[in-house]
C-alpha positions in Angstrom: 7.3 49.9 46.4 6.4 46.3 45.0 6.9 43.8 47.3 8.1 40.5 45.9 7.8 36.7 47.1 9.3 33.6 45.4 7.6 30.0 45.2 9.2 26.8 45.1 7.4 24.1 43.2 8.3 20.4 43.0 6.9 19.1 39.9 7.2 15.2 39.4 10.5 15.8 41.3 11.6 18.7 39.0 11.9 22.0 40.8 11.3 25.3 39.4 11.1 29.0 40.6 8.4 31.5 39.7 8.6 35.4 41.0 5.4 36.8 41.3 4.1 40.0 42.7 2.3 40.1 46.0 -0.4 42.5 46.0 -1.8 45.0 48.6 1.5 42.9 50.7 -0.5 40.3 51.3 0.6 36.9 51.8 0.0 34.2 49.1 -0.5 30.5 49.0 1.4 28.1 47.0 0.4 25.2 45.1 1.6 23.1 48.8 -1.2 25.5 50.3 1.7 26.9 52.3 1.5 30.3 53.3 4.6 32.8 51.7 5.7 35.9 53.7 6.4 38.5 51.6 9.5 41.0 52.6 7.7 44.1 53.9 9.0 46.6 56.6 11.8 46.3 59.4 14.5 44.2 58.2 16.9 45.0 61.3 18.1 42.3 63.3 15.7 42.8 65.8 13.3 41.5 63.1 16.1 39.1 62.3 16.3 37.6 65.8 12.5 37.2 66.1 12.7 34.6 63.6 13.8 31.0 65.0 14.1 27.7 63.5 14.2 24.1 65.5 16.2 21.7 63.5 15.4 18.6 65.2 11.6 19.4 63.9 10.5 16.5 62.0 11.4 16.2 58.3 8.0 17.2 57.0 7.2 20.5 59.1 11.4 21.6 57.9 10.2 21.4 54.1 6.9 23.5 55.4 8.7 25.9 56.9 12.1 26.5 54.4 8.5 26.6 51.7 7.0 29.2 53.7 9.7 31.1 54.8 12.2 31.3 51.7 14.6 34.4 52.8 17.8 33.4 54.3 17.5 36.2 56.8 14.5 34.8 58.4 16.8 32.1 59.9 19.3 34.4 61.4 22.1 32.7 59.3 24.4 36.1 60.2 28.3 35.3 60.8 28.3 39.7 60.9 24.7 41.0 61.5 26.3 44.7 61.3 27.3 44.1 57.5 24.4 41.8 57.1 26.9 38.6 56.0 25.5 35.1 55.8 26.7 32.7 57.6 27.5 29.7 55.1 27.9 26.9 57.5 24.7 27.6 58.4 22.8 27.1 55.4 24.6 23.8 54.6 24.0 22.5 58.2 20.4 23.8 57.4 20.5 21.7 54.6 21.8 18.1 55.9 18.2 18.0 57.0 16.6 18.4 53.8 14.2 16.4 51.7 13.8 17.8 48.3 15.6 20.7 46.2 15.3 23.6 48.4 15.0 27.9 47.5 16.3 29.9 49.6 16.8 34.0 49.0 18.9 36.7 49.7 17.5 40.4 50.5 19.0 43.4 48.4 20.8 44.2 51.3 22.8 41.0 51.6 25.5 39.3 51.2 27.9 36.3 50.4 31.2 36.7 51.3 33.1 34.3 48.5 35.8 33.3 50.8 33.9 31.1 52.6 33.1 29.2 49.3 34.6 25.6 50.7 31.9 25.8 53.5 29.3 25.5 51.4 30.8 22.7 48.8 28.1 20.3 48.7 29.6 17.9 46.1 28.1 16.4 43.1 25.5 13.9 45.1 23.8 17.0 46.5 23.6 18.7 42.7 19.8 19.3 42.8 19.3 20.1 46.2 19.9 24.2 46.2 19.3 27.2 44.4 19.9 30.3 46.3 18.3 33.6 44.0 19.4 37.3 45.5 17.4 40.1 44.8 20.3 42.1 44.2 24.4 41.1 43.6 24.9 38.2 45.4 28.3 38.8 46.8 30.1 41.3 49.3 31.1 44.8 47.7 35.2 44.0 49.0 35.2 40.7 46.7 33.9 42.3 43.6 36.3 41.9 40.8 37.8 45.0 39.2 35.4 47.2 37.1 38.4 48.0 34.9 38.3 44.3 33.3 34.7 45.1 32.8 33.9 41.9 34.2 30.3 41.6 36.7 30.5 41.3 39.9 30.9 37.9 40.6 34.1 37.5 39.1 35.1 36.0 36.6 31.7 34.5 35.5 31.5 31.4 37.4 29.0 32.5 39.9 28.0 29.5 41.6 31.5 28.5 41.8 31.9 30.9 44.8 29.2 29.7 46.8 30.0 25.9 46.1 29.6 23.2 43.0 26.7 22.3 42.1 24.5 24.9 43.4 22.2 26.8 41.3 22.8 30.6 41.5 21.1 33.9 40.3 21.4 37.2 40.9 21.0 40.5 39.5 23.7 42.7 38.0 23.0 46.4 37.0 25.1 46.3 33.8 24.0 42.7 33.0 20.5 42.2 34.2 20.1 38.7 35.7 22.5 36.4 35.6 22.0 32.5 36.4 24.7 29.8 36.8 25.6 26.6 38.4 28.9 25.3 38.1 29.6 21.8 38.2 32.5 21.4 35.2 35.8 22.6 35.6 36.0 23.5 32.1 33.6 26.3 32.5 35.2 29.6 31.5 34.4 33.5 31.1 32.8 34.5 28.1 34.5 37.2 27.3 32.5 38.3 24.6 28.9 39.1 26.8 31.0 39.6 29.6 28.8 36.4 31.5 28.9 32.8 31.8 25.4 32.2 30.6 24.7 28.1 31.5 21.5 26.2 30.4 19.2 25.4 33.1 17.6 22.2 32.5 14.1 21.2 33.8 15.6 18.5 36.5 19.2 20.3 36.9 21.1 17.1 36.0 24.2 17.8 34.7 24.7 21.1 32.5 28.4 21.8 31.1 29.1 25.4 29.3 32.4 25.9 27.5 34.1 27.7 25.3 35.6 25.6 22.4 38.8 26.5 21.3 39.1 27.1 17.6 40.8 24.5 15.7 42.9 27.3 14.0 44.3 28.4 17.7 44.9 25.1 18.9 48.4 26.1 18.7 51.2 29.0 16.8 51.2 26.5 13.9 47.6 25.4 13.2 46.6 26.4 9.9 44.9 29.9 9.8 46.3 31.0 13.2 46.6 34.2 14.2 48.0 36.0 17.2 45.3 38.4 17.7 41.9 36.6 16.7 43.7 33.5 19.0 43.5 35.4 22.0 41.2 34.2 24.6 39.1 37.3 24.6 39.2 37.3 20.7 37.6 33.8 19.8 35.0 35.3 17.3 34.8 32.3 15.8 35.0 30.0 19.3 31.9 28.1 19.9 29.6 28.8 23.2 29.1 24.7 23.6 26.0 24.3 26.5 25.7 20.7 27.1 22.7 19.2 29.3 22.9 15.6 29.7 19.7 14.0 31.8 17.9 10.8 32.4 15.2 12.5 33.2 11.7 10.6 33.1 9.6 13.6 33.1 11.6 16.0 30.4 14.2 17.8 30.4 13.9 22.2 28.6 17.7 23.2 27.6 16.0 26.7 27.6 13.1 28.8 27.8 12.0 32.0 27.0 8.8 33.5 27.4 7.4 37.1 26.8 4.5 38.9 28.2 3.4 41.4 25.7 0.3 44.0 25.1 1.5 46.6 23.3 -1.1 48.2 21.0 1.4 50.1 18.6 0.0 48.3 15.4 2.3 48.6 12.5 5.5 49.7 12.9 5.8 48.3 16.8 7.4 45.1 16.7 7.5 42.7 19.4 10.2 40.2 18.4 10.6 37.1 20.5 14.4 36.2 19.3 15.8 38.1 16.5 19.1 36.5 15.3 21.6 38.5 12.4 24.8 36.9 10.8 26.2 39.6 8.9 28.6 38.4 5.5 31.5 39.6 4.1 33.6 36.3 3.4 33.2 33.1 1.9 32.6 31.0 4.1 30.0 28.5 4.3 27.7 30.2 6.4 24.5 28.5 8.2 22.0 31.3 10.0 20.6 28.8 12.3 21.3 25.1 12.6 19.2 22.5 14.1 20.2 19.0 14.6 18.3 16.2 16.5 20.5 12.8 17.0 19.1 9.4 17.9 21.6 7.9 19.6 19.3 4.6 21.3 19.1 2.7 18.4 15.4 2.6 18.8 12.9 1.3 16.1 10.4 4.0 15.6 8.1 1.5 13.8 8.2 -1.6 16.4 7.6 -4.9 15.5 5.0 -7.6 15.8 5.8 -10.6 18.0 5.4 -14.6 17.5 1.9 -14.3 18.5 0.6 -12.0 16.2 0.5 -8.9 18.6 1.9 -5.2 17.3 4.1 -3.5 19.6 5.0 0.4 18.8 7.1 2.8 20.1 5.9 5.7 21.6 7.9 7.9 21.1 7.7 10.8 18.9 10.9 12.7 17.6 10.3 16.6 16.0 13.7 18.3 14.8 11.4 21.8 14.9 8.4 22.7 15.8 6.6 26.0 15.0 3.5 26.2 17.0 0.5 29.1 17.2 -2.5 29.3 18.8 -5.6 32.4 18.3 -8.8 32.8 18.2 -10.8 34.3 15.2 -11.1 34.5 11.1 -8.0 36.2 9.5 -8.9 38.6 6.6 -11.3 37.2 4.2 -9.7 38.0 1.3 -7.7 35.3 2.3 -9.9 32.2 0.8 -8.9 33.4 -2.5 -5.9 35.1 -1.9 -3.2 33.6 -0.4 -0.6 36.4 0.5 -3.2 38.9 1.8 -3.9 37.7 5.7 -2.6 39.3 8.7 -1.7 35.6 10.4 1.1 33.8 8.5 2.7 30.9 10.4 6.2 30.9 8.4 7.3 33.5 6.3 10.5 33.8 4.4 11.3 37.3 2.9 13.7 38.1 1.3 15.3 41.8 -0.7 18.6 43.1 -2.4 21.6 43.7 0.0 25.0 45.0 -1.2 26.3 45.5 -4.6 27.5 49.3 -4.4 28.7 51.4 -7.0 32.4 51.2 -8.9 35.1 53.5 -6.9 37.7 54.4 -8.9 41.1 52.9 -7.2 39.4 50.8 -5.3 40.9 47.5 -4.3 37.9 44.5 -4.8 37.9 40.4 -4.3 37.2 38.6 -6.4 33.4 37.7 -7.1 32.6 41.2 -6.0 29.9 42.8 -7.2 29.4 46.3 -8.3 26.1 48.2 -9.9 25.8 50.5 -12.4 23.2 52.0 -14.3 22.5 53.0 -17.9 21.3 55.9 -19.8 17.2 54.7 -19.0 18.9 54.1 -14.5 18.2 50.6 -15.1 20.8 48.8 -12.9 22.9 46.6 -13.9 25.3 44.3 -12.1 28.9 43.5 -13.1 31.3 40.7 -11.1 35.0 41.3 -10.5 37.1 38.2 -11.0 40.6 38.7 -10.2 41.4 38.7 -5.9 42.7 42.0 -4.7 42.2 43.9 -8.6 42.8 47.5 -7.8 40.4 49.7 -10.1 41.5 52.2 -12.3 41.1 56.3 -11.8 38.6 56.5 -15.0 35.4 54.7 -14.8 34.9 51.7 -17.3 33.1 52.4 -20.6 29.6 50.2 -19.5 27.7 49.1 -22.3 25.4 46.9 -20.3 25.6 43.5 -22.7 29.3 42.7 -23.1 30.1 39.2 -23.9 33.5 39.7 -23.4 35.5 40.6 -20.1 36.1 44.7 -19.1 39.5 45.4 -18.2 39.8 48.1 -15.2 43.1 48.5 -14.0 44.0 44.8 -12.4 40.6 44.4 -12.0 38.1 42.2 -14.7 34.6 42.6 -14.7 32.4 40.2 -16.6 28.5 41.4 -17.1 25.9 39.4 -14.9 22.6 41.4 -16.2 20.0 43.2 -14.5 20.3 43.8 -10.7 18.9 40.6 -8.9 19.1 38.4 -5.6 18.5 34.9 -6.7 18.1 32.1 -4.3 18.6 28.5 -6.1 16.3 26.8 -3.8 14.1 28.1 -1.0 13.5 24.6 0.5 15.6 22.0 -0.5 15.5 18.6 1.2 18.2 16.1 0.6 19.0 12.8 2.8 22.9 11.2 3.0 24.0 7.3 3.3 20.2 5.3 3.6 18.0 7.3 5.0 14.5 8.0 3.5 11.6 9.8 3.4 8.4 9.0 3.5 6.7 12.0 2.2 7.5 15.3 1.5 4.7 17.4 2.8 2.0 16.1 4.7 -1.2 17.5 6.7 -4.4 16.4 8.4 -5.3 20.2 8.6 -9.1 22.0 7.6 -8.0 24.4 4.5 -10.7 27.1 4.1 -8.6 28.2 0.7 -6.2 25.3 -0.8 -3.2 23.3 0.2 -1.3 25.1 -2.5 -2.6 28.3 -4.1 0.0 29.8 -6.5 -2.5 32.0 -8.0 -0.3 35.7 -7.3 3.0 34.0 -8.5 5.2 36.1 -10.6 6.8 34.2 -13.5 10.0 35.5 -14.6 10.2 32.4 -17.3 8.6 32.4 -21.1 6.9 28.9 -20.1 5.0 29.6 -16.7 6.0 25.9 -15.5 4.5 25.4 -11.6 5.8 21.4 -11.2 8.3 19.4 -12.5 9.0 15.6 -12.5 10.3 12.8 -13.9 9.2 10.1 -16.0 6.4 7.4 -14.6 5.5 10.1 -12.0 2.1 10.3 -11.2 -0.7 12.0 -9.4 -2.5 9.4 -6.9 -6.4 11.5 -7.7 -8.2 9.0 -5.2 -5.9 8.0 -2.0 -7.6 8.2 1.6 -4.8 7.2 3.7 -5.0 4.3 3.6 -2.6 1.0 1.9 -5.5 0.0 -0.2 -6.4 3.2 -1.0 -3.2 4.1 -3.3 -2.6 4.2 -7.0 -6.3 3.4 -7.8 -6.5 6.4 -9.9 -3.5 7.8 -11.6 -2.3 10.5 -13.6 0.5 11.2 -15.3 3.9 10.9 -18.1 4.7 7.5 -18.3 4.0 4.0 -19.4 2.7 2.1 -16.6 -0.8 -0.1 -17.1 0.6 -1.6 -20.2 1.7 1.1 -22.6 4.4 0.5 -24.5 5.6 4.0 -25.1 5.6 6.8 -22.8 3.2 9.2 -22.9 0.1 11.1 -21.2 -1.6 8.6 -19.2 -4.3 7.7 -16.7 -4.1 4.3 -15.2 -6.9 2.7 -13.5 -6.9 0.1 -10.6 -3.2 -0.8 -12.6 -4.7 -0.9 -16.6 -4.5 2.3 -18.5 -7.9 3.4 -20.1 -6.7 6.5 -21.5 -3.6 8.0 -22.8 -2.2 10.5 -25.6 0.8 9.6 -27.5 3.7 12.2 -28.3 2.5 12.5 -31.9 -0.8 12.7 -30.9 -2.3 9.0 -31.3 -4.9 8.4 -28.4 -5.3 5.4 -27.3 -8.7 4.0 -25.2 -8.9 1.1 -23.1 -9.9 -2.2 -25.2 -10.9 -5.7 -23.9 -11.9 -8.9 -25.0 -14.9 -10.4 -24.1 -17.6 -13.0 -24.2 -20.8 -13.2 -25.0 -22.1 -16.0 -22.8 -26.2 -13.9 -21.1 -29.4 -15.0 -22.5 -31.0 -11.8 -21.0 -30.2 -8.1 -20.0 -30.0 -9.4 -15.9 -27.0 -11.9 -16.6 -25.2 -10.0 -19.7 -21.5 -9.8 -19.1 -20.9 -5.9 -19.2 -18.6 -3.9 -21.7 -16.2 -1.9 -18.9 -14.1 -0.5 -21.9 -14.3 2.3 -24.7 -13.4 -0.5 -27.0 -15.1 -4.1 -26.3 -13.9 -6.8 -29.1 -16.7 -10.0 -28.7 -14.5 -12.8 -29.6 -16.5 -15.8 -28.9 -20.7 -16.4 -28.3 -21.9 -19.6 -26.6 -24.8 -19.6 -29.2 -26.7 -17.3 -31.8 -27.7 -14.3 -30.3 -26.2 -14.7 -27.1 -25.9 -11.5 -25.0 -24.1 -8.6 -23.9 -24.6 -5.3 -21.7 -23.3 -1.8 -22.3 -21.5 -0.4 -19.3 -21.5 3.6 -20.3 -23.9 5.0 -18.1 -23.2 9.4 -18.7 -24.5 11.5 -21.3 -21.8 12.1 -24.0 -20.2 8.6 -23.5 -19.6 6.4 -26.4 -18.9 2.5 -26.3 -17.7 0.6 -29.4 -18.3 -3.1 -29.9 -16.8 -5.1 -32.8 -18.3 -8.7 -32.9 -15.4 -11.2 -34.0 -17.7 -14.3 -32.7 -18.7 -16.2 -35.8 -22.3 -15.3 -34.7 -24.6 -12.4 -34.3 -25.3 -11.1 -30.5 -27.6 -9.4 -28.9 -26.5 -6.0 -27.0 -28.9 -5.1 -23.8 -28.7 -1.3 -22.6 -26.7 -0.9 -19.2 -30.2 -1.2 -17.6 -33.7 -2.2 -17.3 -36.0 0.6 -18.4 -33.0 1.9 -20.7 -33.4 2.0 -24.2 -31.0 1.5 -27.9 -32.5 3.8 -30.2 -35.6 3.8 -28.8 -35.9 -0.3 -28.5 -34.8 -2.9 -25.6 -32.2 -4.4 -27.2 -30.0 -4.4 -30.5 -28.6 -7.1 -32.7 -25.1 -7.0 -34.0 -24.2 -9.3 -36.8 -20.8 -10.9 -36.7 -18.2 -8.9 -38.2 -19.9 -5.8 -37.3 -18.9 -2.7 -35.7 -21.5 -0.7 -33.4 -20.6 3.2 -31.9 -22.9 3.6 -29.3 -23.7 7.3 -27.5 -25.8 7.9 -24.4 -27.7 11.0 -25.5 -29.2 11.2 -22.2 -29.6 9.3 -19.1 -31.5 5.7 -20.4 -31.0 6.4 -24.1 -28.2 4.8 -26.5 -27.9 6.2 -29.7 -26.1 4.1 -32.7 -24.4 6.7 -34.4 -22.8 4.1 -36.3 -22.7 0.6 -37.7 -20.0 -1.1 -40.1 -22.8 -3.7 -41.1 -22.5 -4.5 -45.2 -25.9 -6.7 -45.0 -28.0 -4.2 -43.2 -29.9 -1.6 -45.0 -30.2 0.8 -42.2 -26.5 0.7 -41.3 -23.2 2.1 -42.7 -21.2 0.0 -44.5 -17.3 0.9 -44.7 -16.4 1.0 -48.6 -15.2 4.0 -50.6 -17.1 7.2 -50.1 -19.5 7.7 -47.2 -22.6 5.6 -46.4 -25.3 7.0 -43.7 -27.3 5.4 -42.3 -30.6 4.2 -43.7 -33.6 4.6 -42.1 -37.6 4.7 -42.9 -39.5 7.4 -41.8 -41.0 5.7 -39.4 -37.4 5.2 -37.8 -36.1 8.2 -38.6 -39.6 9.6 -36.4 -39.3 7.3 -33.7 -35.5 8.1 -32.8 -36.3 10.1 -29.3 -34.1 13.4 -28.5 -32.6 13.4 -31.8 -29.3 15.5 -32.0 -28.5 18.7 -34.2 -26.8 17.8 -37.4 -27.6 13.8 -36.9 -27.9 12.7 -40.8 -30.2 9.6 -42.0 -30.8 7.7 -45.6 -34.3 8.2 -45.6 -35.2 4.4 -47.7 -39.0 5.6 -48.6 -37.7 9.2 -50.5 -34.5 8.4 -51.2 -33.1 10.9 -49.8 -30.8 12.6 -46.7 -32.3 13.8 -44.1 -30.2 15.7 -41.2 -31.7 17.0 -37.7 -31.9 20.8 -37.8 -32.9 23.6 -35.6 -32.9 27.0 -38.1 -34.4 28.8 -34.7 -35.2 27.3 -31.0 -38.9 26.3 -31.5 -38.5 25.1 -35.1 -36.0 21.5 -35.4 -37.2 19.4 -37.7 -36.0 16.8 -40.2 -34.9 18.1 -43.0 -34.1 16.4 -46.6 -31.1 17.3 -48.6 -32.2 19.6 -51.9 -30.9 17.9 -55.0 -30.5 19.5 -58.3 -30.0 17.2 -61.8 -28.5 14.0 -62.0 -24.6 13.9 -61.6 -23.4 13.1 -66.1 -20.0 12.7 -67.8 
């Protein structure tokens, strides 16, 4: 046989009970280093008698001993040792000369008589100052209720009502397992429909009221909806089981707590399930499976506020309407970093399947916006809606076609077609605010991902367009935040027209100024700036930060500018409007414009420049009409023209680049008819064009 022994902790003045089990009989410290007897052998009253407590001992060495010596018979607190009844006046004179909440316990062999309730009333002052735990049913078998109510053992459900207000109670009932109460409201009542009173225990044991709410339909004979049968006390299906804990406690308060201790090593199929919670549907009701609401009543400013000297002063507390917490040790499957539904740990998990929906009965009576399925010719299932309240079917079953546009007439029943057999779910979370409040984001995290934040890479699509987000106009993605107030909408992408657009459309804004956007009918527009040309060398050359960089005024002939592309592939385009020609300086020193260290553009000239590779600028084009080497934009196309020493000298030349060779007269265009053989390569001409 186990033996068993009880603690009593006092924990930043909370007290708290933890049954352990003693092994080998041996007696165990508690956290007070006070030795615990256990309840082994004799428990006669010879053993009983042995036992002796001094109540003029001083306070401390009463607290060591009622901690040491929890069970009520070590005391000799008999009013009839033959029957083994406690003697209540005892316990409360016992108790006059306490300090802190006390534990005392009752043997399985023990009782409580409940008539001598009154003697131990120890009025609301004394509300945290007892619990008394039996290892059995608490009270005497004559003052058991009848079994015929089915009600336990300590009548009625109010078990600590018998043994005096404000005493925490627990004991154990066969039929009910353990039951633990304290009564302190008069309101509390018998819940008829578990056959208990089941109270919150709070961490401190404040104040704790459980009631039964009476329906607002069975407030009286004539509220709306009453009814004489589901308005009976022990038929308030509907009735609210209201547990209210109200506490000032400074060191927390726990409304209640469950914990499990499991090691089953079924695998699949064995499921440990620490609360499991079904609302089963037939009406239409608005229905809620689980509802949790979190009120701040303080008017407290989470934020706090900074005060005539400059200093910040913040709140501390922190407010969480749910918390879903895990803890483990190890990788889950490693498919999982590409996968997202495949590992064996998942934190949340909504599931959901097809429930209901049976097949058309002939005289059947349905409600309206039932559902029936049927299937066709290929047992594709179908679903079909009834619309009339209380339509009776008829005796032959309706001709289904499976498409019908038109209602089907079945007796007094109408059923309109809905499609295919599904379960759809509008939204699976939805978040919406009333009055003023606001959000200030939607999902957040400071978590490591070893996959992504968001992997929708196993969705199904049921939809033509495969459409993963949807927003409004002027909504953007924020590509370079870090948490920080400076560190938003530096770089942003998205449908809109903010960074002075004029017209919506695909845009990417940077630090405020779009640089890049697509029109609905296709225009692209680059970024394009005005600038200066006011450097006299490559160090102190303003530099062009745009695709498109319009020179509009030079301090002096040939005064300079710097080009600002800097990756292979980019192109910069300079139009000098000046009134003078400028110089343009590569980005940097050591960086070259076809293959010299600077370049001049003439005024009313337009230069394309590409960065073939790092250091080298290519000018792919020029607009120049008095340049000989540079296209000029009249009818027709003009290349470039070139000598051969140019054309030679241009470094990393690329395929299909075409040149006016000026000494042959010709076109030449940059080839490569295999890998090891690119060349230049002159345009074959046949006779001379006649009329």
């Amino acid at each position: 046989m186990k033996k068993y022994f009880t603690i009593w902790i006092l924990l930043s003045g909370v007290a708290q009970a933890q049954s352990m089990v003693a092994p080998n009989n041996t007696a165990q410290a508690d956290e007070l280093a006070h030795t615990v007897s256990p309840v082994i052998g004799d428990m006669s009253e010879a053993r009983v008698k042995a036992s002796s407590l001094n109540l003029n001992s001083s306070s401390a060495s009463l607290m060591k001993y009622l901690a040491d010596t929890p069970y009520i018979h070590n005391y000799g607190m008999y009013s009839d040792n033959f029957n083994r009844i406690i003697n209540m006046s005892f316990i409360k004179e016992l108790l006059s000369h306490t300090t802190r909440p006390t534990l005392l316990r009752i043997a399985s062999d023990e009782a409580i008589p409940a008539n001598h309730a009154s003697e131990l009333d120890l009025g609301d002052a004394n509300i945290n100052r007892l619990m008394i735990v039996a290892d059995g049913q608490m009270f005497d078998k004559s003052d058991e209720s009848s079994h015929s109510t089915g009600e336990p053992s300590w009548m009625g459900g109010n078990l600590s009502k018998h043994i005096g207000e404000g005493v925490l109670a627990q004991d154990f009932e066969p039929n009910f397992g353990i039951m633990r109460d304290r009564e302190y409201n008069s309101n509390n009542t018998y819940d008829y429909a578990t056959y208990r009173k089941p109270a919150p225990i709070s961490s401190d044991f404040f104040v704790n009221n459980a009631q039964w709410v009476t329906p607002v339909a069975c407030k009286s004979s004539s509220s709306r909806n009453y009814n004489d049968y589901w308005c009976a006390p022990t038929h308030w299906e509907s009735a609210v089981h209201l547990n209210e804990v109200r506490s000032a406690s400074n060191t927390g308060t726990i409304e209640h707590m469950n914990n499990m201790y499991l090691s089953g090593r079924g695998g699949y199929g064995a499921n440990d399930v620490g609360r499991y919670d079904a609302l089963q549907m037939w009406g239409t009701n608005w229905t809620w499976g689980a509802v949790n609401e979190l009120h701040e009543k303080g008017s407290l400013a989470a934020g706090g506020y900074v005060d005539q000297a400059g200093h910040a002063h913040t709140n501390t507390f922190q407010h969480f309407n749910y918390e879903w917490d895990m803890g483990g040790i190890g990788p889950d499957h490693p498919d999982s970093a590409f996968n997202p539904v495949v590992g064996n740990r998942k934190a949340v998990w909504y599931n959901t399947w097809v429930e209901g929906g049976g097949r058309w009965e002939p005289l059947k009576k349905y409600h309206e916006y039932q559902i029936v399925v049927e299937k066709d010719s290929k047992n594709t299932e179908y679903m079909y809606e009834n619309t009339v309240e209380g339509g009776t079917s008829s005796s032959l079953r309706p001709n289904w076609l499976f498409n019908e546009t038109v209602p089907i007439a079945d007796g007094t029943a109408n059923w309109v077609f809905l499609g295919k057999k599904t379960f759809q779910i509008g939204c699976l979370m939805c978040f919406g605010s009333q009055g003023e409040t606001q959000f200030g984001t939607l999902l957040g995290s400071s978590s490591h991902f070893y996959n992504s934040p968001i992997d929708l890479s196993t969705v199904k699509y049921d939809t033509d367009i495969h459409t993963v987000f949807r927003t409004q106009t002027n909504s953007y993605f924020d590509l370079s935040d870090d948490a920080t107030k400076s560190g938003q909408n530096n770089h942003l992408l998205g449908y809109g027209n903010i960074g002075g657009i004029i017209l919506n459309s695909l845009n990417y804004t940077v630090s405020g100024s779009s640089v890049f956007h697509v029109e609905d009918d296709g225009i692209i527009g680059v970024t394009y700036r005005e600038y200066e040309a006011t450097g006299t060398d490559i160090g102190n050359s303003p530099k062009m930060q745009s695709l498109v960089s319009d020179i509009t005024k030079a301090l002096k002939n040939n005064s300079s500018v710097r080009l600002g592309s800097i990756n292979t592939g980019d192109i910069s385009i300079i139009r000098n409007h000046s009134g003078r020609p400028i110089t343009v300086y590569p980005l940097a020193y050591g960086w070259t414009i076809d293959g010299a260290q600077k370049y001049t553009l003439d005024n009313n000239d337009v230069a394309l420049f590409l960065v073939t590779k790092e250091g080298k600028y290519t000018v792919l084009i020029n607009t120049s009409s008095t340049k000989s080497n540079n296209v000029k934009t009249v009818d027709g196309t003009v290349f470039p023209s070139k000598t051969k020493k140019q054309i030679f000298a241009i470094s990393d030349p690329i395929e299909g680049m075409s040149y006016y060779n000026s000494d042959d007269h010709a076109q030449v265009t940059y080839r490569c008819p295999t890998r090891l053989n690119c060349a230049w390569y002159p345009v074959q001409y046949g006779a001379a064009l006649r009329n």
